[in-house]
N, C-alpha and C positions, 0 to 999 in steps of 0.2 A: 787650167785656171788656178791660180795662188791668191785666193783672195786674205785681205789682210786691213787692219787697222791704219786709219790715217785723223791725225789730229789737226786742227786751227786754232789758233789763238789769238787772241787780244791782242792791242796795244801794250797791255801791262805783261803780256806772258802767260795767262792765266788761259786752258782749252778751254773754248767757246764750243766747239761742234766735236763731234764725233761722227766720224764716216765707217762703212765696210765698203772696200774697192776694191776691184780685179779688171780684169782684163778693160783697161782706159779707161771706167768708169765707175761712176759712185752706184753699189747697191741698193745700202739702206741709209738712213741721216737716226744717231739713236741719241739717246738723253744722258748719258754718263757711260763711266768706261765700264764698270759692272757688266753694263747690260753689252756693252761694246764688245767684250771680252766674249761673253754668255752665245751672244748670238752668233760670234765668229766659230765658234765652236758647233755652235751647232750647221752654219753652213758648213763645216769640213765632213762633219758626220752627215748627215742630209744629200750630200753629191757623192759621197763614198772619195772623198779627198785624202791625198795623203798629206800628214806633216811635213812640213819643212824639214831639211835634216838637224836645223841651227836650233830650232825649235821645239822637236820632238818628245823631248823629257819632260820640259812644261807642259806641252799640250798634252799629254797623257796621263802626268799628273791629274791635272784638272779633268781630264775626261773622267776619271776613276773618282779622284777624292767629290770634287761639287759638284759634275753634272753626271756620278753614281752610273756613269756607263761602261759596263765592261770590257773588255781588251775586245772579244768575241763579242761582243751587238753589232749588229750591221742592219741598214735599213732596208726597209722592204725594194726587190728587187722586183721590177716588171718585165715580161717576156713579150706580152704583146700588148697594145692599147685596142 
């Protein structure tokens, strides 16, 4: 799965919706790209996703600088339910 940012727009141009998509379909519907950006990030950390290679400087950035997660955080991993 590659999930990733998808916008809509207006008749004037202007983004009306903010989506996260993967695999054919819409995840979540969110309110500006902030949060757009925010939550995609956290799905890649969340699934133990890897970045994009196109990608990967930015979203690492961002993982370090605003969402203060370390190269080494990984998330809890389950063995058996």
């Amino acid at each position: 799965m590659t999930p990733f940012l998808k916008f809509t727009e207006d008749s004037d141009g202007r983004v009306n919706k903010i989506y996260i998509a993967g695999e054919k379909s819409i995840l979540m519907e969110l309110d500006n790209v902030i949060d757009g950006v925010s939550c995609l990030m956290f799905v890649y950390y969340v699934f133990n996703l890897e970045y994009p290679k196109q990608c990967f400087n930015t979203f690492l950035f961002l993982q370090r600088a605003i969402l203060r997660l370390s190269v080494t955080s990984h998330p809890l991993l389950f063995d058996n339910f």
